[in-house]
MIMI-889987 format. One line per 2 residues: their letters; for each residue x, y, z of N, C-alpha, C, O. Coordinates in steps of 0.001 Angstrom, whole numbers, plus 500000, padded with zeros to 6 digits. Example, Ala and Ser with C-alpha at 12.3 -4.5 7.8 and 13.67 -1.06 7.14 Angstrom:
AS = 513190:494310:507800:512300:495500:507800:513200:496700:507800:514236:496681:508465; 512850:497750:507080:513670:498940:507140:512900:500030:507870:513409:501138:508039
! end
This chain:
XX = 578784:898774:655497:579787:897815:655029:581174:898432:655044:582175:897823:655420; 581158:899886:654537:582381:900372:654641:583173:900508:656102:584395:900636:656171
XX = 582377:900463:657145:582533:901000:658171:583361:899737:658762:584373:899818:659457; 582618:898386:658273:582849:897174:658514:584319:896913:658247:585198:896501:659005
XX = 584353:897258:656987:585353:896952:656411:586511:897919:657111:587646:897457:657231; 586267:899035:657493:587959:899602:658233:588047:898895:659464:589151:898442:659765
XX = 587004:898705:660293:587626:897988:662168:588015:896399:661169:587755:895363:661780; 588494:896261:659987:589538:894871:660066:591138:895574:660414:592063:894762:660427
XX = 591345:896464:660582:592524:897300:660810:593822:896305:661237:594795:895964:660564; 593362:895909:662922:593816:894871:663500:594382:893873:662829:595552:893691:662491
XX = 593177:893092:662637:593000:891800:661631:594300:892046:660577:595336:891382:660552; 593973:893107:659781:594969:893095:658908:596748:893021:659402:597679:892278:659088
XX = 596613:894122:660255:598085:893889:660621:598794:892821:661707:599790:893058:662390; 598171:891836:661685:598149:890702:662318:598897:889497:661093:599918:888812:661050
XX = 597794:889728:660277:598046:888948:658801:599489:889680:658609:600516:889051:658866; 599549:891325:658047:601240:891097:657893:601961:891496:658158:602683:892236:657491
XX = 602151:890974:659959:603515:890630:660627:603612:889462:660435:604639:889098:661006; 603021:888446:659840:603050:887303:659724:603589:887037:657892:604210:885990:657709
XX = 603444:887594:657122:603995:887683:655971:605849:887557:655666:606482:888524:655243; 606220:886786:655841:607912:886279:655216:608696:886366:654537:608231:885993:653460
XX = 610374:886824:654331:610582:886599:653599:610348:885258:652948:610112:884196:653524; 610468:885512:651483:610144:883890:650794:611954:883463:650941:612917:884164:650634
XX = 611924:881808:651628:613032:880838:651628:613446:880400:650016:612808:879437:649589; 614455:881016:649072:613842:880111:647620:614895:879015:647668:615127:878499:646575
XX = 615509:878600:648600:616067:877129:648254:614937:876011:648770:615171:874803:648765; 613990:876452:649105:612853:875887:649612:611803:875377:648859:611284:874273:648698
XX = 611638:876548:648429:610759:875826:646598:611144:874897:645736:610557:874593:644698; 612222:874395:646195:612787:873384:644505:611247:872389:644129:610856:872171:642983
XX = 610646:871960:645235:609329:871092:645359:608219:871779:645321:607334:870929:645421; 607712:872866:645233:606948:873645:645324:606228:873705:643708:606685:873848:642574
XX = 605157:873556:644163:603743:873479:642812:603565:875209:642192:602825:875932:642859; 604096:875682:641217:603949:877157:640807:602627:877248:640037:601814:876446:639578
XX = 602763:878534:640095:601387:879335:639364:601514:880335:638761:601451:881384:639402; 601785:880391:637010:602059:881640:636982:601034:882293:636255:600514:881640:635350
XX = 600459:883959:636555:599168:884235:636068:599154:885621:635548:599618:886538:636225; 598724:885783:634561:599394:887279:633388:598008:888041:633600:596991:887432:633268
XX = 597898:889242:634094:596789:889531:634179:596384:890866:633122:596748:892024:633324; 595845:890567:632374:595154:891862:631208:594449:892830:631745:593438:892431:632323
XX = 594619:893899:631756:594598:894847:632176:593240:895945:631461:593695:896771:630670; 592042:895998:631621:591378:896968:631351:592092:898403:631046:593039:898604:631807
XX = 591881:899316:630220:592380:900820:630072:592272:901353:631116:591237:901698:631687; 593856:901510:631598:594012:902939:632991:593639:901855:633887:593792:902442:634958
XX = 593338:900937:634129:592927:900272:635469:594400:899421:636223:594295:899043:637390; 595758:899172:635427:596923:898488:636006:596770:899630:637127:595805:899502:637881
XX = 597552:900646:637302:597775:900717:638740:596687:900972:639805:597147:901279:640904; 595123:900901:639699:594651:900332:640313:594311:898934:641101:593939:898815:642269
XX = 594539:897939:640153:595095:896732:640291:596527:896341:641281:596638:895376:642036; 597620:897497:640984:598476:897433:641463:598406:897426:642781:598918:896594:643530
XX = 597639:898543:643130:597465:899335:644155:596511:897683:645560:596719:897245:646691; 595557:897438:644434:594691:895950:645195:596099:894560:645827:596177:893829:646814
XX = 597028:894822:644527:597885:893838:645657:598965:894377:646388:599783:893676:646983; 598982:895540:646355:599603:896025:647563:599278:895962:648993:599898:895512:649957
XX = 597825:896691:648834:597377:896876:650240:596419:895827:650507:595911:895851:651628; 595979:894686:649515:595632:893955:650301:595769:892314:649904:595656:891380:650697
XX = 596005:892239:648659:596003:890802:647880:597368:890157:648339:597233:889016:648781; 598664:890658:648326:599253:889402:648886:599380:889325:650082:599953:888316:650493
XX = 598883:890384:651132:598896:890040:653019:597399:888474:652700:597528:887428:653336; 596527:888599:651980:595560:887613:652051:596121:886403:651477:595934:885285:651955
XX = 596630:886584:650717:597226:885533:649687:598109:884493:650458:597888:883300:650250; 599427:884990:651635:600093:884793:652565:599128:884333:653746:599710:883488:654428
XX = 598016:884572:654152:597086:884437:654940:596483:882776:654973:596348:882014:655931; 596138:882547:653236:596109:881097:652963:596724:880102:652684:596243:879078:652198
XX = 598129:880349:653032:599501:879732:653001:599591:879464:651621:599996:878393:651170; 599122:880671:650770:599993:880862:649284:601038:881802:649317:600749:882930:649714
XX = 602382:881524:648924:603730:882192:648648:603695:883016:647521:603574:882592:646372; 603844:884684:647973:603912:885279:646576:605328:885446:646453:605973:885617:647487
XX = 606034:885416:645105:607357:884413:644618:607722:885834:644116:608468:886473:644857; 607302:886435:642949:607319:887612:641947:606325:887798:641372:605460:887026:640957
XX = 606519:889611:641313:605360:890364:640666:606129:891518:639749:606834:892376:640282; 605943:891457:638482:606464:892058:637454:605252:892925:636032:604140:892803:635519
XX = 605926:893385:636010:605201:894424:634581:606470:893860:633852:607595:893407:634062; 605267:894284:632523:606498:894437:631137:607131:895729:631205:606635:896804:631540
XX = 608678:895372:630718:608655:897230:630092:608184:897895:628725:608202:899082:628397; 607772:896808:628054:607155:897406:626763:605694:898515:627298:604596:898112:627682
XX = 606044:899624:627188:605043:900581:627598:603634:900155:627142:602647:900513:627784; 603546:899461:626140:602210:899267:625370:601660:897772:625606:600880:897198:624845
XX = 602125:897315:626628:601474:896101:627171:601238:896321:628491:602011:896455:629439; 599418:896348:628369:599128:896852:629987:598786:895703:631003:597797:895877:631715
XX = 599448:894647:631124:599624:893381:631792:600280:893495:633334:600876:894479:633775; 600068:892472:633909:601136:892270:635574:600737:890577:635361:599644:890016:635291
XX = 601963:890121:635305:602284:888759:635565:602968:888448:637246:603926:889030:637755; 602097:887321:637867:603165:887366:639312:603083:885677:639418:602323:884878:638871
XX = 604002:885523:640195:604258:883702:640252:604024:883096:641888:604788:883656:642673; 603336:882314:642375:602969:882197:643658:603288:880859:643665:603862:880469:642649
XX = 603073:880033:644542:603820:878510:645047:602880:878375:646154:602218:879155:646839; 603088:876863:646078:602163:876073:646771:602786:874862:647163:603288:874087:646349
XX = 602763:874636:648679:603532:873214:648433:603426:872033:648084:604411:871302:648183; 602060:871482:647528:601829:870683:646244:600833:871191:645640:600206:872231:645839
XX = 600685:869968:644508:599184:870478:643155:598179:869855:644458:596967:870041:644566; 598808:869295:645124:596736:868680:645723:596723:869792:646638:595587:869612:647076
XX = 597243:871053:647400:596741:871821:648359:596426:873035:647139:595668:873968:647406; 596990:872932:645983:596864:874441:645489:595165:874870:645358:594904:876005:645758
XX = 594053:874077:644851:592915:874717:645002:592369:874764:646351:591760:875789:646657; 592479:873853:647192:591930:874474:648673:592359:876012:648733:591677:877036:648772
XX = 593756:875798:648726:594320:876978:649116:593816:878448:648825:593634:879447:649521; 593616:878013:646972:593078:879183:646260:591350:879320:646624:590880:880453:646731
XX = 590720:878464:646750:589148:878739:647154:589323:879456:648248:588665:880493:648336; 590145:879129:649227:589718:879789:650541:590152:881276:650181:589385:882191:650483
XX = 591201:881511:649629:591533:882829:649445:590444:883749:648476:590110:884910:648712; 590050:883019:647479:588866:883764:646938:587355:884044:647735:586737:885108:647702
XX = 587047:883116:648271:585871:882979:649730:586085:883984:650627:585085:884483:651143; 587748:884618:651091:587598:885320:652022:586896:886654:652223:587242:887588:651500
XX = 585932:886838:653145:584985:888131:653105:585987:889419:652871:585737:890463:652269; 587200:889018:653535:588318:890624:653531:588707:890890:651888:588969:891919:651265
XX = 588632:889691:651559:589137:889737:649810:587988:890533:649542:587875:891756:649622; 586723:889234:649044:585772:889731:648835:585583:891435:648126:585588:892013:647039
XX = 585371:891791:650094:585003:893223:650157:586357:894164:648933:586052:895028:648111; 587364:893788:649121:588671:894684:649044:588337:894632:647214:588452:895581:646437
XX = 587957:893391:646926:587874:892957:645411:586255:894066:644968:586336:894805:643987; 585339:894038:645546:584257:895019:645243:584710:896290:645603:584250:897168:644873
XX = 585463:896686:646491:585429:898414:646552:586457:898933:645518:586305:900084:645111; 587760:897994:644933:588210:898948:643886:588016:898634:642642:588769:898919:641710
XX = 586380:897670:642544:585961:897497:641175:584673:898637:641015:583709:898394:640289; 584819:900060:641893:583775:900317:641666:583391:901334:640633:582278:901853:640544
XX = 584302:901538:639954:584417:902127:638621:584394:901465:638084:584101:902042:637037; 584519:900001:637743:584939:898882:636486:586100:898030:637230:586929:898055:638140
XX = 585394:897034:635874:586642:895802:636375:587862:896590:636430:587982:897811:636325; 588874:895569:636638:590027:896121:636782:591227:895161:634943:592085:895549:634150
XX = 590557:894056:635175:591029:892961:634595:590093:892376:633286:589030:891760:633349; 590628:892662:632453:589933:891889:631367:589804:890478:630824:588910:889927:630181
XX = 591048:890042:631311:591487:888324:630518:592446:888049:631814:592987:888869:632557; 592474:886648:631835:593847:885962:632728:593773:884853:632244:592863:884056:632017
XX = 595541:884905:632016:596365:883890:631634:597027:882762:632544:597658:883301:633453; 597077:881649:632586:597332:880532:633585:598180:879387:633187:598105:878588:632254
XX = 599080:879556:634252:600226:878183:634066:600738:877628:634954:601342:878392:635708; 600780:876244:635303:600780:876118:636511:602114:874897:636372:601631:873787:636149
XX = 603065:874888:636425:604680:875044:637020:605390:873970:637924:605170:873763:639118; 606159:873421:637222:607008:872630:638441:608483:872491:638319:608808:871931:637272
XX = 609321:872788:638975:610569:873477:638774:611041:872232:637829:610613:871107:638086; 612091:872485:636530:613225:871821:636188:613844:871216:636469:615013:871598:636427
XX = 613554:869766:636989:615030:868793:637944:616247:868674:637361:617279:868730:638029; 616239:868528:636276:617339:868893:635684:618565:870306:635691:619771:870492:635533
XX = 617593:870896:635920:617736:872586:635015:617977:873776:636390:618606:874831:636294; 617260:873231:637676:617224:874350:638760:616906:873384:639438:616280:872374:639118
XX = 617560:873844:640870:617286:873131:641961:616198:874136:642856:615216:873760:643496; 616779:875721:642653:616212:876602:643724:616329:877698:642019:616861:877424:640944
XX = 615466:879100:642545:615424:880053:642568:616470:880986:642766:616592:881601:643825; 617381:881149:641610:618490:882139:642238:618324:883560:642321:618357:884326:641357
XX = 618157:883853:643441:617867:885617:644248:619216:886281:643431:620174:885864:642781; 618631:887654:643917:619624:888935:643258:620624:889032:644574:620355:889115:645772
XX = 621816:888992:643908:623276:889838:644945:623429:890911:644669:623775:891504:643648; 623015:891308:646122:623455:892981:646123:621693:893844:646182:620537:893472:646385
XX = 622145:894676:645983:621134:895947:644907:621338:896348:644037:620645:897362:643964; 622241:896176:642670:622201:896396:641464:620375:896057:641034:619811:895111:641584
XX = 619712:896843:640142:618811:896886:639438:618816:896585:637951:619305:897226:637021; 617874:894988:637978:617993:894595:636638:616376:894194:635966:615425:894048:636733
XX = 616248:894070:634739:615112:893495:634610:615631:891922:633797:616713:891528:633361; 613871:891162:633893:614313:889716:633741:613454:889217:632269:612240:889371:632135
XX = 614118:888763:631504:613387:887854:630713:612527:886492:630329:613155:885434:630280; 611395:886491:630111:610551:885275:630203:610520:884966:629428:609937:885663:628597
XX = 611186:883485:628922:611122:882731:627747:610240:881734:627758:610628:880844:628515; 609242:881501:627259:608781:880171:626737:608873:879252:625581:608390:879759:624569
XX = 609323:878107:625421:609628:877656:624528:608527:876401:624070:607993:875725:624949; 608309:876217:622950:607311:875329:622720:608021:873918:621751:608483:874116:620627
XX = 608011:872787:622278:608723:872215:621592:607934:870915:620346:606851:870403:620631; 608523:870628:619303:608074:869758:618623:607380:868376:619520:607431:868178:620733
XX = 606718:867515:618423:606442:866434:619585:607580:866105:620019:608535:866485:619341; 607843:865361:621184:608756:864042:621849:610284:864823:621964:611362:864233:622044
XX = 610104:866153:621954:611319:866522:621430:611558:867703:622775:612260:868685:622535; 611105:867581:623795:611436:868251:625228:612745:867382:625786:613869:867884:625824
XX = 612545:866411:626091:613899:865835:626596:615361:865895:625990:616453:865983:626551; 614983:865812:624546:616209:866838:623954:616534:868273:624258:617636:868651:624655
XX = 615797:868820:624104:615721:870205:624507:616434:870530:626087:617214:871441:626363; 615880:869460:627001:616287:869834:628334:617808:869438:628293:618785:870074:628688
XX = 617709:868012:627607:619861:867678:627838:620442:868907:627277:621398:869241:627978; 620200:869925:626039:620563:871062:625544:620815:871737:626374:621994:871747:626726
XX = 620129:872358:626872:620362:873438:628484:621076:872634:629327:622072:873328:629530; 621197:871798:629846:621556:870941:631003:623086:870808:630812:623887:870695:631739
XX = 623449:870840:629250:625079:870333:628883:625323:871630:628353:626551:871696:628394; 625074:872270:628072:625261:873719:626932:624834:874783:626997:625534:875787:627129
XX = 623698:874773:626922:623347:876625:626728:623153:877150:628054:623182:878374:627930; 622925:876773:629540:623032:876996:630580:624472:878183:630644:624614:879392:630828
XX = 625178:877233:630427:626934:878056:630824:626954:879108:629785:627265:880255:630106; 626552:878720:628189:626693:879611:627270:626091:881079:627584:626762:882071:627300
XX = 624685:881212:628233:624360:881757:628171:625157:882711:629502:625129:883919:629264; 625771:882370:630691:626490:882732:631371:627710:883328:631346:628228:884148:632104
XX = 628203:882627:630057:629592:882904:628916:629199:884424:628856:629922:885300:629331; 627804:884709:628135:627563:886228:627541:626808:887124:628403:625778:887727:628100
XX = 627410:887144:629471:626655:887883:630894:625055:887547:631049:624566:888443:631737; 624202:886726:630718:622996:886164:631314:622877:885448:632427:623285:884287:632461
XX = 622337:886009:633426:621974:885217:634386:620954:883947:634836:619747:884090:635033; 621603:882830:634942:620287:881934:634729:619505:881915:635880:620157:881417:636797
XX = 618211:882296:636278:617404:882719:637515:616789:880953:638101:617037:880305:639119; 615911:880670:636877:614941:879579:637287:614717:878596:635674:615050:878971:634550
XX = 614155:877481:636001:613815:876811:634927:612144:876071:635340:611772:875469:636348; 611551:876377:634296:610430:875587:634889:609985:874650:634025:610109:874923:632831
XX = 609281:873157:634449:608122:872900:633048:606941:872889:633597:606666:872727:634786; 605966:873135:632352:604734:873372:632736:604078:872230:632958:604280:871234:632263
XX = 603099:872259:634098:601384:871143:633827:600477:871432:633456:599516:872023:633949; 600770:870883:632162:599367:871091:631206:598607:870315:632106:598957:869387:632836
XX = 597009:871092:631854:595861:870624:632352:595356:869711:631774:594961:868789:632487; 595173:869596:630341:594674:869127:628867:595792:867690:628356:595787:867256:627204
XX = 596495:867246:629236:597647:866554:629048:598564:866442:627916:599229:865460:627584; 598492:867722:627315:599513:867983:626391:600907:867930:626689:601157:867494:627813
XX = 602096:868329:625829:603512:868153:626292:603835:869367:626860:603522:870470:626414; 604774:869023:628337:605140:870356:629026:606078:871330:628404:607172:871006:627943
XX = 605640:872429:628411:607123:873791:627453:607879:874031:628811:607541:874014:629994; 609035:874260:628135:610130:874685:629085:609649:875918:628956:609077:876338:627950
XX = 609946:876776:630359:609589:877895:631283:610741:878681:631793:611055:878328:632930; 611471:879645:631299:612369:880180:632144:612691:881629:632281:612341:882498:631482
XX = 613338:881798:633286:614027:883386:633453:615334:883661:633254:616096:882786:633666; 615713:884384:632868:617186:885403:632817:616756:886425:633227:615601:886839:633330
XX = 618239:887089:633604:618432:888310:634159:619404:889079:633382:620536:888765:633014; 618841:889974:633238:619798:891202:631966:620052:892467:633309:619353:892583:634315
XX = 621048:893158:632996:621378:894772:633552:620216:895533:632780:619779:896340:633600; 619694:895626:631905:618719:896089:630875:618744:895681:629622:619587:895145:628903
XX = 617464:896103:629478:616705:895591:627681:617802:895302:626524:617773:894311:625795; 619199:896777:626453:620158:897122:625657:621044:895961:625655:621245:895247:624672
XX = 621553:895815:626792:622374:894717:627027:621900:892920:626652:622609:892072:626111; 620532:892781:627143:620050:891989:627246:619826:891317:625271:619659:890201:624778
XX = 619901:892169:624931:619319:891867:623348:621012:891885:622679:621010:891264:621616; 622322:892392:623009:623268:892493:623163:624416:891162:623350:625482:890849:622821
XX = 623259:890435:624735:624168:889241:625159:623679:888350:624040:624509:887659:623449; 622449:888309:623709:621790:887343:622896:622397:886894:621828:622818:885755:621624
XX = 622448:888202:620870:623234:888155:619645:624417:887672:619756:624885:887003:618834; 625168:887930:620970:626853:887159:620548:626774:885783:621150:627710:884987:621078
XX = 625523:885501:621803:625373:884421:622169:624776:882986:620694:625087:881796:620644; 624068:883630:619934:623751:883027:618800:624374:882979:617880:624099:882324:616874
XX = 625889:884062:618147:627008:883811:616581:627885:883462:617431:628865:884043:616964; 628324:882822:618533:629225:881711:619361:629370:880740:618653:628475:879895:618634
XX = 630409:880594:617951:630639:879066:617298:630252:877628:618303:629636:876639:617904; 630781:877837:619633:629749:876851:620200:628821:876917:620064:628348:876012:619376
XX = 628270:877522:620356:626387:877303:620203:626174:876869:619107:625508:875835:619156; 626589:877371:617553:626015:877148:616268:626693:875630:616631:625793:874983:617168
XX = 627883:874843:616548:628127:873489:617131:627088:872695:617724:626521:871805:617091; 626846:872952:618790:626042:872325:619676:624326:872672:619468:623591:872277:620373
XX = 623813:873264:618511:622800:873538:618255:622710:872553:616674:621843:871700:616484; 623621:872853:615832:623272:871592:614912:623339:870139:614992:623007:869174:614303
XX = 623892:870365:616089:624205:868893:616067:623175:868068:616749:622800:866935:616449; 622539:869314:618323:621298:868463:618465:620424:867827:617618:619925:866704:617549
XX = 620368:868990:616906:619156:868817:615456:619225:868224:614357:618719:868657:613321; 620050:866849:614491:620669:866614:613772:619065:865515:612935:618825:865371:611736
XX = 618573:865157:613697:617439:864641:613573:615902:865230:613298:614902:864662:612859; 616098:866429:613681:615247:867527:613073:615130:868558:614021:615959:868558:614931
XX = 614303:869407:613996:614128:870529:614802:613588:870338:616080:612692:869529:616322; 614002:870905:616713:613865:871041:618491:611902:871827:618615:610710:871546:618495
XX = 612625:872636:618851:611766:874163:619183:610998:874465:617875:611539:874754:616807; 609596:874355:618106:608301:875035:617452:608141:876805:617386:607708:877429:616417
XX = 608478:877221:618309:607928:879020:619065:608545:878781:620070:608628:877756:620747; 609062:879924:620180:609081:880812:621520:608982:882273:621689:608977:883172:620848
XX = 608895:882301:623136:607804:883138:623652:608806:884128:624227:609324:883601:625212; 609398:885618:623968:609445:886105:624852:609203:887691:625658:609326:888412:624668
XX = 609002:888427:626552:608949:889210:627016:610006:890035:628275:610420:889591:629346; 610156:891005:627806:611001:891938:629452:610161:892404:630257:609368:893313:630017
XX = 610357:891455:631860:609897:892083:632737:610513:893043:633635:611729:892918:633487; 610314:893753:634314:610508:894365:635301:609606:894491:636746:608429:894842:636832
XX = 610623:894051:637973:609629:893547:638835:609379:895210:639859:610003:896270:639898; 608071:894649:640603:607339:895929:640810:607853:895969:642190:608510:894968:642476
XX = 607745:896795:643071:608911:897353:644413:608497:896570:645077:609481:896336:645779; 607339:895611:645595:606811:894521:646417:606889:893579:646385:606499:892778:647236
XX = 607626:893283:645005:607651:891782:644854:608959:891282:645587:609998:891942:645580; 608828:890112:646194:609692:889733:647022:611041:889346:646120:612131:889703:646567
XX = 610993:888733:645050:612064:888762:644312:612165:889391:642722:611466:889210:641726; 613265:890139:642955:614140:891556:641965:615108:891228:641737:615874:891956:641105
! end
């Protein structure tokens, strides 16, 4: 089997010369997926290592788009979250069966589980850009090196469409006011037909700064303005969610 498995040599590098940059004014329509993967002890950069050399040339193979692939920087969260696209919800499980079916996966998925899983738990959300909020995906200018923040926000009942005119008239720019970069906006499809949470990214220079912009962003007399006044009817936002990522050298967008 092993033997089998190296004459795909070819095969493989066939698959990626064929691998793309990703177009992101292209996605505004594009069905997302985003998937947090828990990490067994000591097994992330083995994992790492599986979508390097072979998970997203396959992934690209079944005309799934890998978008971003990020770690936390909190040292003590042994996770990899990455976001892939599909160009609708009705191709995304073909897409994904065939990619799990494939014998090259397959094999690649048994030879570096052969110490142990790699993965303990996975997390799933599956994404459709902000019409309001983002049209596209805004890429990095330049090569400056930054990491990005993932907010999730969970909102009271009936109380998302408020939330979105909020960003849409206000905290968008505000947050631009205090050097944040606004990357993407997403809402989610619940499976369970619950209400969708707003989904988004910023971009910080680092963690320091990033926790930096926040604070003068929350004692902005605009904001405290335009934040009571939404609420004038009651509270917006239930929880939110957030984490610093930092994306890993393969991921197509940094």
């Amino acid at each position: 089997m092993l033997l089998a498995f190296a004459t795909n040599t070819l095969a493989q590098k066939a698959d990626a010369d064929k691998v793309k940059g990703v177009k992101w004014a292209e996605l505004g329509n594009a069905y997302f997926e985003m998937r947090t993967y828990h990490c067994n002890e000591n097994k992330r950069p083995d994992l790492i290592r599986r979508f390097k050399d072979h998970t997203l040339r396959l992934l690209e193979r079944h005309g799934i788009t890998n978008v971003a692939y990020f770690i936390p920087t909190d040292p003590n969260n042994n996770s990899l979250t990455f976001v892939l696209a599909y160009p609708d919800q009705a191709s995304r499980d073909v897409r994904w069966n065939n990619f799990i079916n494939d014998p090259e996966w397959k094999e690649a998925a048994k030879q570096s589980e052969a110490n142990g899983k790699l993965v303990a738990k996975v997390d799933q959300t599956f994404m459709k850009m902000a019409p309001e909020l983002s049209s596209k995906i805004k890429s990095s200018k330049g090569n400056d090196e930054r990491i990005f923040e993932l907010r999730t926000y969970h909102c009271f009942p009936g109380k998302l469409e408020t939330l979105n005119t909020r960003f849409r008239d206000h905290t968008r720019k505000l947050f631009e006011k205090h050097g944040m970069t606004n990357v993407v906006y997403w809402h989610t499809v619940p499976q369970d037909g619950a209400q969708p949470k707003l989904v988004y990214l910023l971009a910080h220079k680092n963690e320091e700064v990033a926790k930096a912009s926040f604070d003068a962003f929350r004692k902005d007399p605009e904001w405290v303005k335009v934040r009571d006044a939404s609420e004038a009817n009651g509270k917006i936002v239930e929880k939110v969610e957030s984490v610093y990522l930092t994306p890993l050298e393969f991921s197509a967008f940094k």
